[in-house]
N, CA, C and O of each residue as an XYZ file, in Angstrom:
396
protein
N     -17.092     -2.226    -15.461
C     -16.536     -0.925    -15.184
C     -15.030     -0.922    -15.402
O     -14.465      0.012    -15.970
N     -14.358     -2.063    -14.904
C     -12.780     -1.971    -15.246
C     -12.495     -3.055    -16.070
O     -13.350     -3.881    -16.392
N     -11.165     -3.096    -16.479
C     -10.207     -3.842    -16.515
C     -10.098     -5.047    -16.325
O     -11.309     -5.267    -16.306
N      -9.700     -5.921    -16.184
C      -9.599     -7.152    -15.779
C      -7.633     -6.685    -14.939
O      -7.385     -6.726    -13.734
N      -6.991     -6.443    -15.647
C      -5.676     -5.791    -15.107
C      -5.552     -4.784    -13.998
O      -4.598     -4.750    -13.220
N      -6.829     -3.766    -13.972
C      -7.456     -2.878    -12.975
C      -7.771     -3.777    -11.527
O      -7.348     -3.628    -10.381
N      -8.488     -4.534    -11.992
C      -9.164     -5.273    -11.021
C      -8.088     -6.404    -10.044
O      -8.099     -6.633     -8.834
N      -7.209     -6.953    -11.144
C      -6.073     -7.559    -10.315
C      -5.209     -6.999     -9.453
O      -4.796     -7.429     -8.377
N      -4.897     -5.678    -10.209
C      -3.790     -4.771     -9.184
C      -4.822     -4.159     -7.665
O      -4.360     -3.846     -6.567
N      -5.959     -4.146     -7.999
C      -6.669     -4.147     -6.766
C      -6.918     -4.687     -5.463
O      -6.930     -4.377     -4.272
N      -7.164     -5.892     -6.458
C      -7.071     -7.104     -5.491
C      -5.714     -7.298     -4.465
O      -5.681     -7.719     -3.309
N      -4.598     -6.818     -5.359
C      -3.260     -7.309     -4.498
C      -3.055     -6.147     -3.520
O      -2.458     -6.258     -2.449
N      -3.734     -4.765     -4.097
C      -3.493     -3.733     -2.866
C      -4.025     -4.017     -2.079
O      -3.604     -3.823     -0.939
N      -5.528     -4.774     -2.396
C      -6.086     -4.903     -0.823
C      -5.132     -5.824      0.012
O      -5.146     -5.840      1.243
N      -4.480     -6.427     -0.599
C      -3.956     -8.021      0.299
C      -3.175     -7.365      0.830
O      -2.888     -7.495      2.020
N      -2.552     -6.329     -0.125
C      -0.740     -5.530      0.531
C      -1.388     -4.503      1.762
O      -0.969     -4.758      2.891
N      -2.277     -3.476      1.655
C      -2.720     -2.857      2.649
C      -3.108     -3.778      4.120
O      -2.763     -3.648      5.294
N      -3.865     -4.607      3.504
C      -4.073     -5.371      5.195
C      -2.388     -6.207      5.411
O      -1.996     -6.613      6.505
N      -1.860     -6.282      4.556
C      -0.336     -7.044      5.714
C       0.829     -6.022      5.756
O       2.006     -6.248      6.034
N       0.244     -4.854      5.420
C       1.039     -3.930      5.827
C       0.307     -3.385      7.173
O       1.253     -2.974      7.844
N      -1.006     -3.145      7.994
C      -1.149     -3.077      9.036
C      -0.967     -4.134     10.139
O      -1.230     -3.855     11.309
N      -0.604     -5.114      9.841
C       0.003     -6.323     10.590
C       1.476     -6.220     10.814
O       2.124     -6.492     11.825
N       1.799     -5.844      9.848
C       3.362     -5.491      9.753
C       3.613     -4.297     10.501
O       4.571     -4.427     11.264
N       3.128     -3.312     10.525
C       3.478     -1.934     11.300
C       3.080     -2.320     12.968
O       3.824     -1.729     13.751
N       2.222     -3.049     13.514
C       1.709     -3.010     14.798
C       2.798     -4.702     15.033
O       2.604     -5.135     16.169
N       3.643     -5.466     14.336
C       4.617     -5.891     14.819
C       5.655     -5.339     15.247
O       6.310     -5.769     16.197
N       5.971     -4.124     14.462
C       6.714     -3.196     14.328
C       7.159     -2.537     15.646
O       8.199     -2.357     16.280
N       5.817     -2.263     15.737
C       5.417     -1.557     17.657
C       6.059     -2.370     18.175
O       7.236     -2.166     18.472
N       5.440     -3.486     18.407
C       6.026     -4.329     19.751
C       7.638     -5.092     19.325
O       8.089     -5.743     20.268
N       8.202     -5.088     18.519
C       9.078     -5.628     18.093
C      10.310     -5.095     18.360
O      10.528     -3.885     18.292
N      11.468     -6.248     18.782
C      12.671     -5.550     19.021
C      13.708     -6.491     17.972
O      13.455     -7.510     17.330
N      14.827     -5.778     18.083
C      16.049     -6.405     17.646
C      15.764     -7.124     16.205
O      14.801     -6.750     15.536
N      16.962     -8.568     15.564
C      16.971     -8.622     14.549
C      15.244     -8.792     14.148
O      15.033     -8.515     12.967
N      14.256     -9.114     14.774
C      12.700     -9.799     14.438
C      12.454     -8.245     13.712
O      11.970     -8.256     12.581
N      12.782     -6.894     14.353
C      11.865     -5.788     14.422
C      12.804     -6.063     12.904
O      12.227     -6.471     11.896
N      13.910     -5.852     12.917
C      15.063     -5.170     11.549
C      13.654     -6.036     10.086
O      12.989     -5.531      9.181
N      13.773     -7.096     10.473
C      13.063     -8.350      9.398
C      12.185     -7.362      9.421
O      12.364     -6.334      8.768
N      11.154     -7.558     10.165
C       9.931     -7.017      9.749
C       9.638     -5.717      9.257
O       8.499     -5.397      8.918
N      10.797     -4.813      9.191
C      11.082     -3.141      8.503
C      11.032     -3.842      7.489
O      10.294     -3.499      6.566
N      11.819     -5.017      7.405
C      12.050     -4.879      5.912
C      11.682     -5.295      4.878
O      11.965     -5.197      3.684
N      10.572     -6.085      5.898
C       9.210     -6.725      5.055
C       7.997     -6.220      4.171
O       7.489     -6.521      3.091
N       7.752     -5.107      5.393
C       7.001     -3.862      5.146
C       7.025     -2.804      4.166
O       6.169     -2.188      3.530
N       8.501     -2.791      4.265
C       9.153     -1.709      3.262
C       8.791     -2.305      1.868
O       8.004     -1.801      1.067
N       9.465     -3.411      1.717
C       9.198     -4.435      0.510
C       7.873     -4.587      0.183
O       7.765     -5.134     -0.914
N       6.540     -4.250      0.834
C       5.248     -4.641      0.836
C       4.607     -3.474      0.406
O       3.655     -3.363     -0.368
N       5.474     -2.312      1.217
C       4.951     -0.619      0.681
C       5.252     -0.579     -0.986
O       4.619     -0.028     -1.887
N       6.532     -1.426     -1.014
C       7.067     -1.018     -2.917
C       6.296     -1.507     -3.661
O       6.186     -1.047     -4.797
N       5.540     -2.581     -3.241
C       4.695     -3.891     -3.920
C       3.668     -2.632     -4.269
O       3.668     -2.009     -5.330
N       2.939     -2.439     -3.326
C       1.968     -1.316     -3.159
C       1.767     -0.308     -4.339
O       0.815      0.024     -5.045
N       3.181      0.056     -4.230
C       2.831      1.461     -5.050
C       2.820      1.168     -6.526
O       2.376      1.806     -7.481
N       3.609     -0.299     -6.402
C       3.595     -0.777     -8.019
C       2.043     -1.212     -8.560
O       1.657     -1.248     -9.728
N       1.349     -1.499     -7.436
C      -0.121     -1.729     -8.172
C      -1.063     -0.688     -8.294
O      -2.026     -0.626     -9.058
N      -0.536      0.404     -7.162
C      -0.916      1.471     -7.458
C      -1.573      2.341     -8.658
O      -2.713      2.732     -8.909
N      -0.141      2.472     -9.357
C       0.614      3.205    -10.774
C      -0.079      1.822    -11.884
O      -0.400      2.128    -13.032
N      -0.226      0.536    -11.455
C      -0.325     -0.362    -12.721
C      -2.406      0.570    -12.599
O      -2.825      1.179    -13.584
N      -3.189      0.459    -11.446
C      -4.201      0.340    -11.635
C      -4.263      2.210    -12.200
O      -4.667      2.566    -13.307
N      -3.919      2.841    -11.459
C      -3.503      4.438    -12.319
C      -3.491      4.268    -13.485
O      -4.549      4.457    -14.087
N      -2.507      3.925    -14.099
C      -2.466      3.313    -16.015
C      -3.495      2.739    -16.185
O      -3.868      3.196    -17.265
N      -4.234      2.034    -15.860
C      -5.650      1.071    -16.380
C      -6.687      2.311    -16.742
O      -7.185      2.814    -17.749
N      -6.714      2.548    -14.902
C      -7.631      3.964    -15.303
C      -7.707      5.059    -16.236
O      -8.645      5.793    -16.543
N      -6.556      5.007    -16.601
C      -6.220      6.467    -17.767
C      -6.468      6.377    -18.961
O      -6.642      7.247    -19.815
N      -6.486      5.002    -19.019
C      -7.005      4.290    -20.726
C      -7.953      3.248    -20.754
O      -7.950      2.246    -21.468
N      -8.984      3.693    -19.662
C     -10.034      3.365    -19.651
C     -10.898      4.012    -20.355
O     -10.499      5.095    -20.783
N     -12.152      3.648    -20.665
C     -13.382      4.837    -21.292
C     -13.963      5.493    -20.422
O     -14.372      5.288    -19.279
N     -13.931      6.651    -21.417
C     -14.687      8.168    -20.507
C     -15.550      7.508    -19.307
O     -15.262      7.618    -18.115
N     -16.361      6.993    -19.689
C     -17.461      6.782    -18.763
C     -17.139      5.953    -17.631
O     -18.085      5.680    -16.892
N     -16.055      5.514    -17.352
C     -15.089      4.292    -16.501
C     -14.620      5.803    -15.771
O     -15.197      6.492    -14.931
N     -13.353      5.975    -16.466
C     -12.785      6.849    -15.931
C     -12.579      7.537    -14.604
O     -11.691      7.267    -13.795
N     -13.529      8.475    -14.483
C     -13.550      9.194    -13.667
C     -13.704      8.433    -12.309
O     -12.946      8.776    -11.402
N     -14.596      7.447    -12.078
C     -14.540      6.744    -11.109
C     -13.607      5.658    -10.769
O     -13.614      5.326     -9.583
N     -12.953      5.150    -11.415
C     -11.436      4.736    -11.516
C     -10.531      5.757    -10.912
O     -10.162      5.540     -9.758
N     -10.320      6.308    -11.218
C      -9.330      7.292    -10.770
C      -9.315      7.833     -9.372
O      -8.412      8.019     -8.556
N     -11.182      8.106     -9.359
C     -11.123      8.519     -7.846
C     -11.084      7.771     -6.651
O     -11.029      8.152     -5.482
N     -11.149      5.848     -7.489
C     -11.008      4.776     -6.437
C      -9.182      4.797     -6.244
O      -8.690      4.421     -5.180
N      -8.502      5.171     -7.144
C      -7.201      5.460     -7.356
C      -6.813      6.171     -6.521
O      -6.017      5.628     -5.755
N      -7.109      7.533     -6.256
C      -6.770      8.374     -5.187
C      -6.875      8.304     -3.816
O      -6.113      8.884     -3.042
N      -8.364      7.183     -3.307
C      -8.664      6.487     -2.511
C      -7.703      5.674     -2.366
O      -7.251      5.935     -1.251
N      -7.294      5.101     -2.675
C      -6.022      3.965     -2.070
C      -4.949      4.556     -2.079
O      -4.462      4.507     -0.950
N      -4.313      5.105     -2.790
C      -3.051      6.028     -2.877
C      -3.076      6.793     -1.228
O      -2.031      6.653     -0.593
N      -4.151      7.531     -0.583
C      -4.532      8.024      0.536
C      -4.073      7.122      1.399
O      -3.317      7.369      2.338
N      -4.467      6.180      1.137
C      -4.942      4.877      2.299
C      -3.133      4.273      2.339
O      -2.322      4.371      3.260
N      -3.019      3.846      1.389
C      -1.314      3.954      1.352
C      -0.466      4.413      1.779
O       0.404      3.763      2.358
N      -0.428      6.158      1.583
C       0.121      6.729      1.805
C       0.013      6.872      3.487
O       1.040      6.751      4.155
N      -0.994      7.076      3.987
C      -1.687      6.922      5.646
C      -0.517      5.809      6.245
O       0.488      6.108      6.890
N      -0.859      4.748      5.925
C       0.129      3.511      5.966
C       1.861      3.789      5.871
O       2.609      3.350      6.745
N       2.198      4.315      5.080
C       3.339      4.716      4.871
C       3.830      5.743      6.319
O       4.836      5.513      6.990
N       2.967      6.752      6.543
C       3.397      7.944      7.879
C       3.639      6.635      9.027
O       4.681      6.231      9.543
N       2.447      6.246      9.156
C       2.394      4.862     10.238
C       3.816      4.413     10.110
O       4.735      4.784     10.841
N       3.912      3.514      9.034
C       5.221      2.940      9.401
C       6.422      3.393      9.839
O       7.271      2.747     10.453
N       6.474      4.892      9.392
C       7.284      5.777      9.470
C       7.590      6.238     10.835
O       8.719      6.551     11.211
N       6.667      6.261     11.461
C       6.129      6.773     12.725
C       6.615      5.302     13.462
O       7.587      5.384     14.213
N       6.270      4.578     13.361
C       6.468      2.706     13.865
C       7.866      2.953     14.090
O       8.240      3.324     15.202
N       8.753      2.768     13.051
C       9.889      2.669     12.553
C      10.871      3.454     13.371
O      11.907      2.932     13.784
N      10.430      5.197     13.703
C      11.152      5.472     14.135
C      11.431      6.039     15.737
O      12.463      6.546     16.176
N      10.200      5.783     16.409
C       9.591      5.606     17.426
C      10.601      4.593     18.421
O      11.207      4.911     19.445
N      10.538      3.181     17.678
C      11.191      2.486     18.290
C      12.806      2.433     18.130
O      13.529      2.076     19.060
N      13.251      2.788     16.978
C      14.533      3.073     17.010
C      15.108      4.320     18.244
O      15.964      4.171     19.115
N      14.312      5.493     17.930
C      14.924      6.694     19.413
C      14.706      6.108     20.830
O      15.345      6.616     21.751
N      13.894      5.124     21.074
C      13.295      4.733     22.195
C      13.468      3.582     22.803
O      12.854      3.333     23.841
């Protein structure tokens, strides 16, 4: 069905999505320089993210018809799931800074 390039950038979102929910619920409990590190781990892990994102997006787009469509909509599926992740951290992030 995919890529072999599809399939790698997959693989690493899954790895980046699960240590980006490890990273946000440190986040929570985290103070001072540990919390600063771990923003900025996360942050760095969200960029990773979106870069495999856009690589598996491109796979999908010049994939064949018959690929396609379901590529894309596993595409939008993680992009969601990402993006979900992203409010979280956001929410993490600034939660503990006012508080």
């Amino acid at each position: 069905m995919s890529s072999e390039k599809y399939e790698l950038a997959q693989d690493e979102l899954d790895s980046f999505i699960e240590k980006i929910g490890g990273h946000i619920k440190q986040i929570e409990i985290g103070q001072g320089e540990a919390k600063k590190r771990m923003i900025q781990i996360c942050s760095g892990v969200l960029d990773e993210a979106g870069k495999s994102l856009d690589d598996m997006e491109g796979e999908a787009r010049t994939a064949p018809l018959q690929f396609r469509a379901e590529m894309l909509a596993n595409v939008r599926k993680y992009r969601s799931s990402v993006n979900s992740l992203q409010s979280q951290f956001n929410k993490a992030r600034v939660v503990r800074e006012v508080g």
